[in-house]
PDBQT receptor file of N, H, CA, C and O in Angstrom, charges set to zero:
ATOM      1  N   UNK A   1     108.571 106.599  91.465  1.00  0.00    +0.000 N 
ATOM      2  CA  UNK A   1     109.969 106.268  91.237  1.00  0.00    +0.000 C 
ATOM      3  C   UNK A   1     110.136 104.789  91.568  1.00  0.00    +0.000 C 
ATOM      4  O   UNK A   1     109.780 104.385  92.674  1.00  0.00    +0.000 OA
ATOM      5  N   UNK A   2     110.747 103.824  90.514  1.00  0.00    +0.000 N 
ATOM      6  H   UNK A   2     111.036 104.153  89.615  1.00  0.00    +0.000 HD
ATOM      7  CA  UNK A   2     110.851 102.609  90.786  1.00  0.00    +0.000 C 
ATOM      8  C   UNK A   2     109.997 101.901  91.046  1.00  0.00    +0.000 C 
ATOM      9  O   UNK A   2     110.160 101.063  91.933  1.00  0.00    +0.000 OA
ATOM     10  N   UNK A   3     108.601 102.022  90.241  1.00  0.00    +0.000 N 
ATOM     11  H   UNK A   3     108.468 102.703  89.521  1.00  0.00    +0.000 HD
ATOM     12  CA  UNK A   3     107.538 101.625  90.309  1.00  0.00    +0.000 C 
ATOM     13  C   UNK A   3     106.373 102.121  91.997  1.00  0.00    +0.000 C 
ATOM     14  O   UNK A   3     105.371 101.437  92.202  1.00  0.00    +0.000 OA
ATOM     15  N   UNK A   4     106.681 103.155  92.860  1.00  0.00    +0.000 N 
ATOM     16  H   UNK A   4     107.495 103.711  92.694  1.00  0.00    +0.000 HD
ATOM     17  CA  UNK A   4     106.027 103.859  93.170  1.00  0.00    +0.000 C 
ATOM     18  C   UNK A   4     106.189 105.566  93.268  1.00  0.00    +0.000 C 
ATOM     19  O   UNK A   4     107.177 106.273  93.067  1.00  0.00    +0.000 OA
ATOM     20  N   UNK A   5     104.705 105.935  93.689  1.00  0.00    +0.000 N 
ATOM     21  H   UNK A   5     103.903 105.360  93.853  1.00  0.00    +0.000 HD
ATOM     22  CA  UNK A   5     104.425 107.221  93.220  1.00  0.00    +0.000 C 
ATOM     23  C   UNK A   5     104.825 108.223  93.825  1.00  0.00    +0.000 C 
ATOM     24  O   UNK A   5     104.537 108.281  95.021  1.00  0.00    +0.000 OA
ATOM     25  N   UNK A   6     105.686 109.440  93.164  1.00  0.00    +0.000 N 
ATOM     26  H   UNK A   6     105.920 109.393  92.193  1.00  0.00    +0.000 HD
ATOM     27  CA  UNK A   6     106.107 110.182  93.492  1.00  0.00    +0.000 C 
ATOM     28  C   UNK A   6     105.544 111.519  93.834  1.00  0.00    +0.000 C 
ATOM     29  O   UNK A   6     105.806 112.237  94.799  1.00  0.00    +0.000 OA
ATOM     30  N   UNK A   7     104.485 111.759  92.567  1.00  0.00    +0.000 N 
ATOM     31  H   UNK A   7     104.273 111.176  91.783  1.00  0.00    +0.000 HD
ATOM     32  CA  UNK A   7     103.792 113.190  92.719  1.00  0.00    +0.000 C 
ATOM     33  C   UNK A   7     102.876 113.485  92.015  1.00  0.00    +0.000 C 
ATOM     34  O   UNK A   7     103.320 114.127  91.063  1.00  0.00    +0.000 OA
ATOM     35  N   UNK A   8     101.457 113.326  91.937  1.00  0.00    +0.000 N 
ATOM     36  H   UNK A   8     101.096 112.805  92.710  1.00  0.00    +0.000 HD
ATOM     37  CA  UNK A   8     100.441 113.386  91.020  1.00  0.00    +0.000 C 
ATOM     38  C   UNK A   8      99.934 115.070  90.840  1.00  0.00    +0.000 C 
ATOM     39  O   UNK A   8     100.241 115.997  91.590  1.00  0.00    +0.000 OA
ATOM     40  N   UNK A   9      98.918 115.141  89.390  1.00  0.00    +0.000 N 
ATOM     41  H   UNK A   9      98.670 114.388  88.780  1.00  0.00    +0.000 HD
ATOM     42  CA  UNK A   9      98.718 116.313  89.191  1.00  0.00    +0.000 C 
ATOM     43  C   UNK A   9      97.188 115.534  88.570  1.00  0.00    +0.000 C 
ATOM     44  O   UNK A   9      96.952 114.474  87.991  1.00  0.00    +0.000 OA
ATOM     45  N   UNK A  10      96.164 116.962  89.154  1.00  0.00    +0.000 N 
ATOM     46  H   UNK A  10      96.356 117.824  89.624  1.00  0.00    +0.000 HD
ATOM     47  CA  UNK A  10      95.043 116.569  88.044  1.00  0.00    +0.000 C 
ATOM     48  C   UNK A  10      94.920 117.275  87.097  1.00  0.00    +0.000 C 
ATOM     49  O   UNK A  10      95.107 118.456  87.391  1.00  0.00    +0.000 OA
ATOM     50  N   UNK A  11      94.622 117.054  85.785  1.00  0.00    +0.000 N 
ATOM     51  H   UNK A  11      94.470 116.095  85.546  1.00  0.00    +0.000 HD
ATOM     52  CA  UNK A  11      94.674 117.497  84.634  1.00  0.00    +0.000 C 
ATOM     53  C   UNK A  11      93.463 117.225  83.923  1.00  0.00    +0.000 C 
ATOM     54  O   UNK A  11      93.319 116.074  83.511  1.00  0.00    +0.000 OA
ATOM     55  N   UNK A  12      92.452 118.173  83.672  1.00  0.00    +0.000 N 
ATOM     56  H   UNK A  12      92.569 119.108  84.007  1.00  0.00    +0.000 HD
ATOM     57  CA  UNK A  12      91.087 118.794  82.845  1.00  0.00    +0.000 C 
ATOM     58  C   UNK A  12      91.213 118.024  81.456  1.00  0.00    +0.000 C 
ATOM     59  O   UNK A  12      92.030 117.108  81.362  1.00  0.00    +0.000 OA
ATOM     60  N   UNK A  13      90.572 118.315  80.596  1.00  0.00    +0.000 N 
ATOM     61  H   UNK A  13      89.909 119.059  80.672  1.00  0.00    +0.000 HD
ATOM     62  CA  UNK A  13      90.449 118.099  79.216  1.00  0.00    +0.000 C 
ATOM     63  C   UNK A  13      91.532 118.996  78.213  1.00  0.00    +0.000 C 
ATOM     64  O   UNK A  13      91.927 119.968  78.856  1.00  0.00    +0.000 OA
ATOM     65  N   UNK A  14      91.806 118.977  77.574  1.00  0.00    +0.000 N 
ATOM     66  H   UNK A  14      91.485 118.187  77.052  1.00  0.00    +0.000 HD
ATOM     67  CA  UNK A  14      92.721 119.879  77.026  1.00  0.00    +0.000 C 
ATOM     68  C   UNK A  14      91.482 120.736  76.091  1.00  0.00    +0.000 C 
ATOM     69  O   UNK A  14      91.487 121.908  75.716  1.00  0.00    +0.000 OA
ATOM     70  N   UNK A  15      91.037 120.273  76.004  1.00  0.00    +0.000 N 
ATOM     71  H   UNK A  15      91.033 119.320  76.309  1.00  0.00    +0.000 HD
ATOM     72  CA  UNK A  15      89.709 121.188  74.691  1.00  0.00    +0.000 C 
ATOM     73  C   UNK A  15      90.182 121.017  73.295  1.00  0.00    +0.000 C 
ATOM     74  O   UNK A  15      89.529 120.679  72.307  1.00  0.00    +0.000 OA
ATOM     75  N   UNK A  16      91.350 121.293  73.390  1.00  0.00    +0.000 N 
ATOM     76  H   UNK A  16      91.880 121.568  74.192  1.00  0.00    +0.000 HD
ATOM     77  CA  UNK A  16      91.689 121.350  71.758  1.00  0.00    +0.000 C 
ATOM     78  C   UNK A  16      92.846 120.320  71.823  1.00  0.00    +0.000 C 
ATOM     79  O   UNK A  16      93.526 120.034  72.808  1.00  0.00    +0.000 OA
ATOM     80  N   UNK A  17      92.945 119.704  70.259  1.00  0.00    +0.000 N 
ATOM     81  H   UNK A  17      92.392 119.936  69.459  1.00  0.00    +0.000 HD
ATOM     82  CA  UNK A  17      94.071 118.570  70.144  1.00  0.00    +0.000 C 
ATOM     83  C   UNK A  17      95.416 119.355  69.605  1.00  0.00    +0.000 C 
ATOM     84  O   UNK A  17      95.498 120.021  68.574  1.00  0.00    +0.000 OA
ATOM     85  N   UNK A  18      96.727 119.031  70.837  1.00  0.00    +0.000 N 
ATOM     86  H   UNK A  18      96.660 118.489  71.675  1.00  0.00    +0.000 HD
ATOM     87  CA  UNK A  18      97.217 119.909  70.509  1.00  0.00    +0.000 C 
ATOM     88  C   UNK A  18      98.179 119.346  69.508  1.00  0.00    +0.000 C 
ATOM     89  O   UNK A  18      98.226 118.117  69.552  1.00  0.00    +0.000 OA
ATOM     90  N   UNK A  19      99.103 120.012  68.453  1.00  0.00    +0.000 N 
ATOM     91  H   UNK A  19      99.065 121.011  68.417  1.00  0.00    +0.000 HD
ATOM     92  CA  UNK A  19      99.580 119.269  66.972  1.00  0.00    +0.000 C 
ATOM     93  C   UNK A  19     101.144 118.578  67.487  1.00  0.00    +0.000 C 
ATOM     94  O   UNK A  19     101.808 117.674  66.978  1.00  0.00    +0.000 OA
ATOM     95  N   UNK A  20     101.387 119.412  68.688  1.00  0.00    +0.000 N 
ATOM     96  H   UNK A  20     100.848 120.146  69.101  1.00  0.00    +0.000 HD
ATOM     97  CA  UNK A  20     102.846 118.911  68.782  1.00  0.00    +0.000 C 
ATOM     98  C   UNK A  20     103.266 118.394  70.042  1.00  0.00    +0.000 C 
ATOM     99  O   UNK A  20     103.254 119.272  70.905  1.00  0.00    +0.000 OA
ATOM    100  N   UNK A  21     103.710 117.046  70.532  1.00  0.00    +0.000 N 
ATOM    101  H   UNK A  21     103.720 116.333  69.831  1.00  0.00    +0.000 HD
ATOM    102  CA  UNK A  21     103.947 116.851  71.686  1.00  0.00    +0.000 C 
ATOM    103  C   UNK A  21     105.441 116.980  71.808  1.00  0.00    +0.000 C 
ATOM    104  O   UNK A  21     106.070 116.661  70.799  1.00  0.00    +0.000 OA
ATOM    105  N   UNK A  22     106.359 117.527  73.204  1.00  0.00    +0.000 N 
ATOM    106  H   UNK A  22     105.848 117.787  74.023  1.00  0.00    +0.000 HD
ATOM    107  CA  UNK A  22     107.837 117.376  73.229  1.00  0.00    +0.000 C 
ATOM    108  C   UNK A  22     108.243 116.610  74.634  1.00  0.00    +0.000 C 
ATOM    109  O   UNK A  22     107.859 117.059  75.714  1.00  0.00    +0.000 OA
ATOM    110  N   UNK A  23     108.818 115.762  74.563  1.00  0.00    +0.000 N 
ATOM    111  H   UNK A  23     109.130 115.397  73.686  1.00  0.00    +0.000 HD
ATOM    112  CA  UNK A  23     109.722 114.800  75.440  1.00  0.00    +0.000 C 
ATOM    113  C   UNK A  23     110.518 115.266  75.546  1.00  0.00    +0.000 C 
ATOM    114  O   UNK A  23     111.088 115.814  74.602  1.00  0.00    +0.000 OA
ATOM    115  N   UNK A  24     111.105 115.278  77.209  1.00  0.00    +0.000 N 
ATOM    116  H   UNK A  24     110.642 114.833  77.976  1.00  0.00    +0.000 HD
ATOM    117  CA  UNK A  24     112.449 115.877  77.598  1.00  0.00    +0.000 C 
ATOM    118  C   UNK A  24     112.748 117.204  77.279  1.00  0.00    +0.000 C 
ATOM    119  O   UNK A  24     113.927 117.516  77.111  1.00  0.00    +0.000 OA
ATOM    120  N   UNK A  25     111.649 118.225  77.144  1.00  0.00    +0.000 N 
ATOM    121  H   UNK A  25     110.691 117.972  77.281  1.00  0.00    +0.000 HD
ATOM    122  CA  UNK A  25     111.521 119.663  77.087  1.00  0.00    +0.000 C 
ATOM    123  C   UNK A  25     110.350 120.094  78.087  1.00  0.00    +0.000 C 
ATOM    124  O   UNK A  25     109.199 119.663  78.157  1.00  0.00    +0.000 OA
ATOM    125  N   UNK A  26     111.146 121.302  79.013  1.00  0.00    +0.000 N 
ATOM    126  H   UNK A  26     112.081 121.652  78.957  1.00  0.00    +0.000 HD
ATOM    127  CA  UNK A  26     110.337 121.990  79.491  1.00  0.00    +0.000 C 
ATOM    128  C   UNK A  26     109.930 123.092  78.814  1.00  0.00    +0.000 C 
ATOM    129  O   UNK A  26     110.589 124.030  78.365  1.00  0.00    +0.000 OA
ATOM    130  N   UNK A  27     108.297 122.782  78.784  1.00  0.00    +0.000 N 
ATOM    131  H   UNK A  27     107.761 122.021  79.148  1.00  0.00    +0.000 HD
ATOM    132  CA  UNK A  27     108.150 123.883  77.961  1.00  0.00    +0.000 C 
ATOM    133  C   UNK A  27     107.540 125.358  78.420  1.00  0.00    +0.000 C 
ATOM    134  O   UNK A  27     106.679 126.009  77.829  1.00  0.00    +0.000 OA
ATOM    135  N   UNK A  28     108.313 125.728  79.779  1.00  0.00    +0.000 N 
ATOM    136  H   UNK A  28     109.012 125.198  80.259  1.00  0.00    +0.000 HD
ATOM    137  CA  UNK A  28     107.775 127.273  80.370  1.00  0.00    +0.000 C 
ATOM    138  C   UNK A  28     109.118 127.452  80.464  1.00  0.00    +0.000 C 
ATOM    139  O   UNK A  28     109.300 128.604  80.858  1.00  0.00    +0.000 OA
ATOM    140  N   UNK A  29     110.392 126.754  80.258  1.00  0.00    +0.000 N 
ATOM    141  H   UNK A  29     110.244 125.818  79.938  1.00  0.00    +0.000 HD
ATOM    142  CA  UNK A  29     111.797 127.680  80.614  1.00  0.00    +0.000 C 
ATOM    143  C   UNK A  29     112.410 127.152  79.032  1.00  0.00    +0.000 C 
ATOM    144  O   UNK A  29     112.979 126.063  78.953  1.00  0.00    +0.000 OA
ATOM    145  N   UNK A  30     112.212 128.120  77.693  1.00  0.00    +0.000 N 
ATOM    146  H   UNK A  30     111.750 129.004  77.757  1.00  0.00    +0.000 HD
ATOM    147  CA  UNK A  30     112.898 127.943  76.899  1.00  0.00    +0.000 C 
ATOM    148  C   UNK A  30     114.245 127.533  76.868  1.00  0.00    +0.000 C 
ATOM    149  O   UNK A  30     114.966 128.064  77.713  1.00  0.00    +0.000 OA
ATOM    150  N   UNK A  31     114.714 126.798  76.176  1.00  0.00    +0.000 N 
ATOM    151  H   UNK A  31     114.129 126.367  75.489  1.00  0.00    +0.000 HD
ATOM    152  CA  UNK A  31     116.227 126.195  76.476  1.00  0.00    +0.000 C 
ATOM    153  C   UNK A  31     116.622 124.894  77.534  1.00  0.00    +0.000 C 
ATOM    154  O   UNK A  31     117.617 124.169  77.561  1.00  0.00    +0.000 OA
ATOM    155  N   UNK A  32     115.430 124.930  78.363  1.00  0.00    +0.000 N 
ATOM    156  H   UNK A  32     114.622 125.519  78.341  1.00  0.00    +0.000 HD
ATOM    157  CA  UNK A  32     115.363 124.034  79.623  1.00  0.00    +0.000 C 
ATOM    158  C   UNK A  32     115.292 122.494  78.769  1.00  0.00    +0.000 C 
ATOM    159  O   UNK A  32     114.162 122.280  78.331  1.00  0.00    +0.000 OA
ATOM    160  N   UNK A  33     116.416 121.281  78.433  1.00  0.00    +0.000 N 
ATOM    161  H   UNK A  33     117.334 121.454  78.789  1.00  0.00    +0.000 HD
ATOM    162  CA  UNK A  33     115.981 120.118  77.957  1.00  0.00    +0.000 C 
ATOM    163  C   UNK A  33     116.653 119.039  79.023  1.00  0.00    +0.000 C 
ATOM    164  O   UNK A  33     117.710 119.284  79.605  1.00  0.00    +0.000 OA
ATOM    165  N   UNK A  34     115.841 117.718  79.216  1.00  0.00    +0.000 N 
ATOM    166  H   UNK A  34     114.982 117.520  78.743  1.00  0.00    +0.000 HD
ATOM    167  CA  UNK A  34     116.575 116.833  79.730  1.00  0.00    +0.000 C 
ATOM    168  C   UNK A  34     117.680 116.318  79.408  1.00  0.00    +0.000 C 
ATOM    169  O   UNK A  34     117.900 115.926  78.261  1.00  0.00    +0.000 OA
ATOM    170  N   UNK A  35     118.841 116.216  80.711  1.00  0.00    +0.000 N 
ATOM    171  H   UNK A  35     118.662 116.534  81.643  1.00  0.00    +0.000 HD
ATOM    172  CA  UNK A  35     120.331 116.069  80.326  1.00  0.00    +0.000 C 
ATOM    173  C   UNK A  35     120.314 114.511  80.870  1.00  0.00    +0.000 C 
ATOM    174  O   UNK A  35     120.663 114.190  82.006  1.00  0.00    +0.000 OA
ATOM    175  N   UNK A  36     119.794 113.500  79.744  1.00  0.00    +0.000 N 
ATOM    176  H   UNK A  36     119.510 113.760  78.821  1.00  0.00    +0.000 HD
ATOM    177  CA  UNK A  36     120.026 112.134  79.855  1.00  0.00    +0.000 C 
ATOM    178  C   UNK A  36     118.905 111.703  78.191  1.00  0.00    +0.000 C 
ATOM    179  O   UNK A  36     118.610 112.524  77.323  1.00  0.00    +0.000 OA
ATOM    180  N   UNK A  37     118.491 110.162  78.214  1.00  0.00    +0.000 N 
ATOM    181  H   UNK A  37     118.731 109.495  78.919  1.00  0.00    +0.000 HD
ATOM    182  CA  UNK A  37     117.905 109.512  77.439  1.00  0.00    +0.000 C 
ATOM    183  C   UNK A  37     116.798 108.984  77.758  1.00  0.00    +0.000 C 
ATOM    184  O   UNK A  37     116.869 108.580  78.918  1.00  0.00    +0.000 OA
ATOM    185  N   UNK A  38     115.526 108.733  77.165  1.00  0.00    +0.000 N 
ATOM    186  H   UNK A  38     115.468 109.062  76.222  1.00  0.00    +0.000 HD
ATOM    187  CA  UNK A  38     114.510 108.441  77.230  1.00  0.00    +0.000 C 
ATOM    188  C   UNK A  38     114.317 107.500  76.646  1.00  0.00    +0.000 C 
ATOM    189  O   UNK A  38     114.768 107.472  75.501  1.00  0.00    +0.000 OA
ATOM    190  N   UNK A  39     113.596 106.354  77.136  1.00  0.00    +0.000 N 
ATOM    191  H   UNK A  39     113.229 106.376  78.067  1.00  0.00    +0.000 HD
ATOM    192  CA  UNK A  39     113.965 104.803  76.286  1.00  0.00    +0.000 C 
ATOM    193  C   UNK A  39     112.415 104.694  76.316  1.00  0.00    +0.000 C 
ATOM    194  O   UNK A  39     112.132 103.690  75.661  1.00  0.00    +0.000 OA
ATOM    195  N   UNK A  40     111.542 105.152  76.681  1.00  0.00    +0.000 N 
ATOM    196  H   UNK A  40     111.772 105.967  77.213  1.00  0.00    +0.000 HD
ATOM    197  CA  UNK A  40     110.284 104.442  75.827  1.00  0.00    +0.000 C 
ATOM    198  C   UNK A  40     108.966 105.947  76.738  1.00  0.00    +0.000 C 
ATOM    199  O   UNK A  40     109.072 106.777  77.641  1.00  0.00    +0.000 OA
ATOM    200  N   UNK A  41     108.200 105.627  76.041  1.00  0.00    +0.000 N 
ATOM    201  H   UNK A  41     108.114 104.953  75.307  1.00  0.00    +0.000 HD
ATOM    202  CA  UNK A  41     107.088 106.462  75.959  1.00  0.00    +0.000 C 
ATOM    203  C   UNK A  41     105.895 106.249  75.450  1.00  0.00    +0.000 C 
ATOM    204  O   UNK A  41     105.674 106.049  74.256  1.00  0.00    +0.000 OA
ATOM    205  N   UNK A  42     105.059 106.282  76.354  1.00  0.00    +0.000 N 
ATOM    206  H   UNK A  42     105.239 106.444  77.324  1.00  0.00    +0.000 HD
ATOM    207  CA  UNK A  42     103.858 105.708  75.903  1.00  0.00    +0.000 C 
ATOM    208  C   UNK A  42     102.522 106.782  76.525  1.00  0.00    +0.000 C 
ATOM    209  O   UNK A  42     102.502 107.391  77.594  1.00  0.00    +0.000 OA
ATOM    210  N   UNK A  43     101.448 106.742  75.413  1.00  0.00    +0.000 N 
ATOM    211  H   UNK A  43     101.464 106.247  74.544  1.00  0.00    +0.000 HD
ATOM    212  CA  UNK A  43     100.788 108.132  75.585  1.00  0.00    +0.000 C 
ATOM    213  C   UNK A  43      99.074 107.441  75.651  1.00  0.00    +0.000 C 
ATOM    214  O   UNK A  43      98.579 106.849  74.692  1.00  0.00    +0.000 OA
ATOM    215  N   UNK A  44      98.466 107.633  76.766  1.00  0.00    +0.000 N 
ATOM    216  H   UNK A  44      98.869 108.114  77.545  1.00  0.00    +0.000 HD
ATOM    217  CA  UNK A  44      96.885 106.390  77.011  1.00  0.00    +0.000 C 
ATOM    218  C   UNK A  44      95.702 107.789  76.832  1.00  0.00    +0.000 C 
ATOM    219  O   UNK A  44      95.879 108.988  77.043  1.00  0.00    +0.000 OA
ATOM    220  N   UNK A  45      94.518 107.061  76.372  1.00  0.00    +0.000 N 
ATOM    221  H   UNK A  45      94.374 106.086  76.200  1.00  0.00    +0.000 HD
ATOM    222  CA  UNK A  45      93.647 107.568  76.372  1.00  0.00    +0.000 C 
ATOM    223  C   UNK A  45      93.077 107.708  77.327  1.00  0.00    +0.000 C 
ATOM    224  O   UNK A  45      92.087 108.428  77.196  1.00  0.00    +0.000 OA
ATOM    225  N   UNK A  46      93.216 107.407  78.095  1.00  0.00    +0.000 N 
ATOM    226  H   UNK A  46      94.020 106.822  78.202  1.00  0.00    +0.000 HD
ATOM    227  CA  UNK A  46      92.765 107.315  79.710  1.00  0.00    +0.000 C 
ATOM    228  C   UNK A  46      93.974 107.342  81.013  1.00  0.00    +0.000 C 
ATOM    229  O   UNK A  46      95.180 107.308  80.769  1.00  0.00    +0.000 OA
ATOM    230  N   UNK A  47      93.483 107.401  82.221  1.00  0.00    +0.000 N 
ATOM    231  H   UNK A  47      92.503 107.429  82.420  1.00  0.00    +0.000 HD
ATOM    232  CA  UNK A  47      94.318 106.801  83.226  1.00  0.00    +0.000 C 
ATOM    233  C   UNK A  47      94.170 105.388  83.276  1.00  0.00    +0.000 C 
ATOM    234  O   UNK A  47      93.268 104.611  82.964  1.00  0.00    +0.000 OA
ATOM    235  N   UNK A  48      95.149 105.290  83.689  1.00  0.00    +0.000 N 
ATOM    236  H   UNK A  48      95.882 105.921  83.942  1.00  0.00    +0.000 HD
ATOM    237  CA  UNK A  48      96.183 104.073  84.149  1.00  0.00    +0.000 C 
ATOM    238  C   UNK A  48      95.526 103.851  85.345  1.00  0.00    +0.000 C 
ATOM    239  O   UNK A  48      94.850 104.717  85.901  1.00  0.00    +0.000 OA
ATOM    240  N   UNK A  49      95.746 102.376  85.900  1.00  0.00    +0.000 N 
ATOM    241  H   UNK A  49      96.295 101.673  85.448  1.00  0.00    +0.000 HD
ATOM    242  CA  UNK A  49      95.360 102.398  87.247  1.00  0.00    +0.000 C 
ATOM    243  C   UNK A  49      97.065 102.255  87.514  1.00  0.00    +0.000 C 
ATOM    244  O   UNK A  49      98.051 102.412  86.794  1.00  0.00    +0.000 OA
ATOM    245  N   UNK A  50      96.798 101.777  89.299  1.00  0.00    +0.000 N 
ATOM    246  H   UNK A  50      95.997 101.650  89.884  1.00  0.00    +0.000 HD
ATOM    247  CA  UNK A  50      98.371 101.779  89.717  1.00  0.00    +0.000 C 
ATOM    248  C   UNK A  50      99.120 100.196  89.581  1.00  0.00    +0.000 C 
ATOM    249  O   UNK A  50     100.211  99.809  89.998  1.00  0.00    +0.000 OA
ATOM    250  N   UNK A  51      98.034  99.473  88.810  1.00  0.00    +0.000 N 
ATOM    251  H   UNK A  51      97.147  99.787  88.471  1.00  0.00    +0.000 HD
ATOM    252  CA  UNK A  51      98.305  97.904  88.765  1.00  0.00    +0.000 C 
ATOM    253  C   UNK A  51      98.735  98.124  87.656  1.00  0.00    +0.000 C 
ATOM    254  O   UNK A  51      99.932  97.905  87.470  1.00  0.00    +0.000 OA
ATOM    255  N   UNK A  52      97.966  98.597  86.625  1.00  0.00    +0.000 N 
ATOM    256  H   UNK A  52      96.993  98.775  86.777  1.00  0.00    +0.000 HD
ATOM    257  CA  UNK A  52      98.936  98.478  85.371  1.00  0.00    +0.000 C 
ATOM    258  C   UNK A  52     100.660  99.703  85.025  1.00  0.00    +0.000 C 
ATOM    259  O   UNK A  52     101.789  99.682  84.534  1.00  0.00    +0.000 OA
ATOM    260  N   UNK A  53     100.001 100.285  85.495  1.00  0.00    +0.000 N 
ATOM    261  H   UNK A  53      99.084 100.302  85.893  1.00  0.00    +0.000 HD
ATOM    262  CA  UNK A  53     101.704 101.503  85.902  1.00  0.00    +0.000 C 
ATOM    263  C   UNK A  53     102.599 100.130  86.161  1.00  0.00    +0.000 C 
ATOM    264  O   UNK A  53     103.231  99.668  85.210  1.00  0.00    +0.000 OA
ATOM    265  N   UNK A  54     102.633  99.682  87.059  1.00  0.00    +0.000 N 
ATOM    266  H   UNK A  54     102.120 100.056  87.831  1.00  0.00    +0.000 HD
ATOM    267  CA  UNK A  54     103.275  98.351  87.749  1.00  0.00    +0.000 C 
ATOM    268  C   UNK A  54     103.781  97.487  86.787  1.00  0.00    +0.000 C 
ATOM    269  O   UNK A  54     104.884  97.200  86.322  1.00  0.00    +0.000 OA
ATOM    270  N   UNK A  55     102.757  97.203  86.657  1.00  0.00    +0.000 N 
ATOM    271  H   UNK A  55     101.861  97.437  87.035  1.00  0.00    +0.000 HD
ATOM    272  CA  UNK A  55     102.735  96.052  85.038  1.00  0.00    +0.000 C 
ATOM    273  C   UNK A  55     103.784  96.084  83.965  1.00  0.00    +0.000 C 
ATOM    274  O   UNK A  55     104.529  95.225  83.492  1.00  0.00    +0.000 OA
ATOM    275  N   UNK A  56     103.502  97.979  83.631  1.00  0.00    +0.000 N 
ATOM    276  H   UNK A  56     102.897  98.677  84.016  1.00  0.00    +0.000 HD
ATOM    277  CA  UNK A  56     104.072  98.370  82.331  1.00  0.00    +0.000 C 
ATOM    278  C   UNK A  56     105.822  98.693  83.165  1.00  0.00    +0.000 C 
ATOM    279  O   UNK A  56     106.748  98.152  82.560  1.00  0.00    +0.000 OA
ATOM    280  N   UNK A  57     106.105  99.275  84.079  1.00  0.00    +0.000 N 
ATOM    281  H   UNK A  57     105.353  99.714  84.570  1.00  0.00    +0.000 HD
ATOM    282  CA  UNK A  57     107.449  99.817  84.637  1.00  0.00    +0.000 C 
ATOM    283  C   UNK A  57     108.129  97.667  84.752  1.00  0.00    +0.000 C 
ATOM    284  O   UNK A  57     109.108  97.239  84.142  1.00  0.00    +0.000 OA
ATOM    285  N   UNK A  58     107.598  97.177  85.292  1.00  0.00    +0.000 N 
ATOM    286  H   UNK A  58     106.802  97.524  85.788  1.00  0.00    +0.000 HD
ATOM    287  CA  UNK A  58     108.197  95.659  85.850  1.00  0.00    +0.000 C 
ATOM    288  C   UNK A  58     108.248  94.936  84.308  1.00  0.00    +0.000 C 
ATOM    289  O   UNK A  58     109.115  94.072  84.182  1.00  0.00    +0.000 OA
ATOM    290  N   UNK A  59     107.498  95.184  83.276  1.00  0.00    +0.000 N 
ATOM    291  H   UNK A  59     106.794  95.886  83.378  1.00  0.00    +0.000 HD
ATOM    292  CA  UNK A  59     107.531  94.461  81.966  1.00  0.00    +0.000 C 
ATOM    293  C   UNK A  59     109.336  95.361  81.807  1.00  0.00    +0.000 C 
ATOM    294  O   UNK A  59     110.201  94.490  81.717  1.00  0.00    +0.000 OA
ATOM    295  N   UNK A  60     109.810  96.497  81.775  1.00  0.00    +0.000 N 
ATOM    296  H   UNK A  60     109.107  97.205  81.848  1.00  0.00    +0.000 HD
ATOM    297  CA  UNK A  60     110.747  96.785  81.092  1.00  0.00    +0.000 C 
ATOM    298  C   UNK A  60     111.923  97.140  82.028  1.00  0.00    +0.000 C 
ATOM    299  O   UNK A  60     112.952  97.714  81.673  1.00  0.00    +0.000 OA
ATOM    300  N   UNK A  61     111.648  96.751  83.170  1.00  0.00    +0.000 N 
ATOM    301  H   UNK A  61     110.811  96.285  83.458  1.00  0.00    +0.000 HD
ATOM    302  CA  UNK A  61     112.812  97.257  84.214  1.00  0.00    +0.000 C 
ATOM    303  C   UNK A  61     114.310  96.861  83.925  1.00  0.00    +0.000 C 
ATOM    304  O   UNK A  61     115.423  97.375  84.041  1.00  0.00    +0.000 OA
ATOM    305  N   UNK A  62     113.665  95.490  83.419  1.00  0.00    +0.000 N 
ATOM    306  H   UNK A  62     112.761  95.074  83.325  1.00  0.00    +0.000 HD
ATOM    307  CA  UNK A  62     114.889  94.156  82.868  1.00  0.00    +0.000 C 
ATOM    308  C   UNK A  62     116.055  94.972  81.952  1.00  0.00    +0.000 C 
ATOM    309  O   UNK A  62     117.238  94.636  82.027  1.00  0.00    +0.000 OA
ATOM    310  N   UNK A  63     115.719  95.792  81.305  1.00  0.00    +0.000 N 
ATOM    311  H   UNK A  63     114.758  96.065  81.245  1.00  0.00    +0.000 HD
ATOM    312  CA  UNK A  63     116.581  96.226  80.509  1.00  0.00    +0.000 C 
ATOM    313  C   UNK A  63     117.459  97.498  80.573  1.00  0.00    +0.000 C 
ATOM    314  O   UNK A  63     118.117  97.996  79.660  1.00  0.00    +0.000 OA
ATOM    315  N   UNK A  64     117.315  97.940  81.929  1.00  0.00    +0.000 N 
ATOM    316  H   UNK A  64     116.780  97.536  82.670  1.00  0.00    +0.000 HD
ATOM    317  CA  UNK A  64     117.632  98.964  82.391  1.00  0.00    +0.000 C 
ATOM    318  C   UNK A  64     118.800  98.244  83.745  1.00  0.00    +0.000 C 
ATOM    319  O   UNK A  64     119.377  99.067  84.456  1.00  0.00    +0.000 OA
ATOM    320  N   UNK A  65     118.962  97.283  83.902  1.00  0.00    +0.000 N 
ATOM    321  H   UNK A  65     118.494  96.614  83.325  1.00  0.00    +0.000 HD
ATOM    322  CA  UNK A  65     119.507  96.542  85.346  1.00  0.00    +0.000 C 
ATOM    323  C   UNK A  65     118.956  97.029  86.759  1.00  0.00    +0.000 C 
ATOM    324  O   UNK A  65     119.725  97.075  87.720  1.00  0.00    +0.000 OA
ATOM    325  N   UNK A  66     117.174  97.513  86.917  1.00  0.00    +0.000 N 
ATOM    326  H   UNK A  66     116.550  97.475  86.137  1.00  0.00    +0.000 HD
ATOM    327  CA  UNK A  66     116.908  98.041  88.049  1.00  0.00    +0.000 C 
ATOM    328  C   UNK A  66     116.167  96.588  88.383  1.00  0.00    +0.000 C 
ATOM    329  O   UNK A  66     115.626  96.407  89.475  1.00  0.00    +0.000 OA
TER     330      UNK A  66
């Protein structure tokens, strides 16, 4: 939060490519969607270190007034 870390998860390979990604949907409580806006999204082939997390949150903070 605010360029530090709140709560990590480790996450395996997926095995298969899956066809559909959803933003601002939970997808284990049908009906469950985020009640606000999402201004950018970005999806890496890899991890991130915590310098560039940094990098990328401080490149766009400006436009948010944080």
């Amino acid at each position: 939060i605010d360029g530090s870390l709140n709560a990590q998860i480790s996450q395996g390979g997926l095995g298969t490519v899956q066809p559909n990604i959803s933003v601002g949907y939970w997808q284990f409580t049908p009906g469950r969607y985020l009640n606000g806006n999402v201004a950018q999204v970005s999806i890496y082939n890899r991890a991130l270190s915590a310098a560039e997390i940094s990098q990328n949150f401080n490149a766009f903070r400006g436009r948010f007034g944080i």
